[in-house]
N, C-alpha and C positions, 0 to 999 in steps of 0.2 A: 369170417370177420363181418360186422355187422358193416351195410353201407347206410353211415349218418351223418347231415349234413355238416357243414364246414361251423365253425364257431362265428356267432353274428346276429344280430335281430332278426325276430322275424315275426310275422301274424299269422294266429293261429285261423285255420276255415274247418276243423271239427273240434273237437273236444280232445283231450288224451285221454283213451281207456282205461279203466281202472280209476283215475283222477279228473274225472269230468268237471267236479266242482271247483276243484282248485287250480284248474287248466281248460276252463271251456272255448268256446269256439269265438273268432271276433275279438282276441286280445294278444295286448303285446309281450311278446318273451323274450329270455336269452338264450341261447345254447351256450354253451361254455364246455368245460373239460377241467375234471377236478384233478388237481397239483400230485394229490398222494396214489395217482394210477386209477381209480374209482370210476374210469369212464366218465363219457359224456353225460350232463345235465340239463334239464329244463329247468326255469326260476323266472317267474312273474317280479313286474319291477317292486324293488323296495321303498324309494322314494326317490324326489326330485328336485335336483337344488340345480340353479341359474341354469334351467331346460335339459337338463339333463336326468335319467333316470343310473341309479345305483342301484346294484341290485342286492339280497337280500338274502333270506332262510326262508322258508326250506326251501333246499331244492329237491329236481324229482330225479332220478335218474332217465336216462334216455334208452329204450331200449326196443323203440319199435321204427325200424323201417317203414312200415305199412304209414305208419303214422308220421313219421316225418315227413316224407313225400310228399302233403299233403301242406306242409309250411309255408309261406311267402315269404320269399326272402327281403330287408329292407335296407336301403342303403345306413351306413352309419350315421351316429348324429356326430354332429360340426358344422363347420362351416360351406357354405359352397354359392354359385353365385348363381343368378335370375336369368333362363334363358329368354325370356322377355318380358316387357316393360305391365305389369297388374296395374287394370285401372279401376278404383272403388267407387261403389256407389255414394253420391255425396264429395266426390273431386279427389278423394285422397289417391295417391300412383305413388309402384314402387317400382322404380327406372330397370331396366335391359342390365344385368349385369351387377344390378345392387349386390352386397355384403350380406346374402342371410345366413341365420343359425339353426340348422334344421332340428329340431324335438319330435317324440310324439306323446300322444295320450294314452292310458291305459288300454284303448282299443287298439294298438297300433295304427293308427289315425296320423300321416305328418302334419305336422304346426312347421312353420316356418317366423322368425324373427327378423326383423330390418335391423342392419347395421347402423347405427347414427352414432355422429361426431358431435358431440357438444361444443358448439362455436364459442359459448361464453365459459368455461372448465376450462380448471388450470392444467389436466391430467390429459396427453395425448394418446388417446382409446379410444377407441368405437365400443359404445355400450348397446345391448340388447335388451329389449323390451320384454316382460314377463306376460306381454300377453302379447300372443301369434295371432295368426291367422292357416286357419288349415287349409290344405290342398290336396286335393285330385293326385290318384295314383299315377296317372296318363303327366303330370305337373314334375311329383317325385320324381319319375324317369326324368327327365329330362334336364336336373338341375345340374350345374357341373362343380363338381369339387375344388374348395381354394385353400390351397394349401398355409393354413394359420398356421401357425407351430404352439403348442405351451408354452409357456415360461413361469418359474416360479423366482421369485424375489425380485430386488430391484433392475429394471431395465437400465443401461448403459445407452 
């Protein structure tokens, strides 16, 4: 049995054999595991709606150890919160424990999003801004996970 990794993001640092163009080195992927038995897959993101990436066709099948190995594993995207306080050049600071939303870029690159409350909105949310700011892998580590939940229809 092949040893491949667990299903989850991850950045690529070679190309996939065979599929160097459609899998090169330096970008973000999925593994996953197809429903009808077909083994593991690789799939480059399909698109990206409110910082989140979907993924897409084609995929490739997964079938090299040599070359998984080789994957950086990435945390998931969601939410999780600031282990300390980002100060911008120009004044702007995002406080020790702020609300972010973590994304990333085609390169597997993390973007991070600030939580904010619309003081004057009649709707009680925290919305996220469509444009991040990206962070350091040494950054990634370290952020701690907040456990949001979904929800789909009206809140009670």
């Amino acid at each position: 049995m092949l040893e491949l990794p667990d299903n989850g993001l991850y950045r690529t640092t070679q190309p996939l054999p065979g599929h160097e163009d459609a899998i090169p080195a330096g970008v973000l992927v999925y593994i996953g595991e197809s429903t009808n038995g077909g083994g593991k897959f690789v799939v480059r993101p399909g698109n990206n709606r409110r910082n989140r990436w979907f993924w897409g066709e084609p995929t490739t099948p997964l079938r090299s150890p040599t070359w998984a190995r080789t994957l950086k594993q990435l945390p998931s995207e969601g939410f999780y919160t600031l282990p300390q306080a980002l100060e911008f050049d120009g004044g702007g600071r995002w406080l020790k424990n702020a609300i972010v939303e973590l994304g990333y870029n085609g390169e597997g690159q993390a973007i991070i999003f600030v939580g904010q409350w619309r003081e004057d909105g009649t709707e009680n949310a925290l919305l996220f801004s469509a444009q991040g700011m990206r962070i350091d892998d040494d950054m990634l580590a370290r952020l701690v996970w907040a456990p949001i939940l979904p929800t789909q229809g009206e809140i009670v």
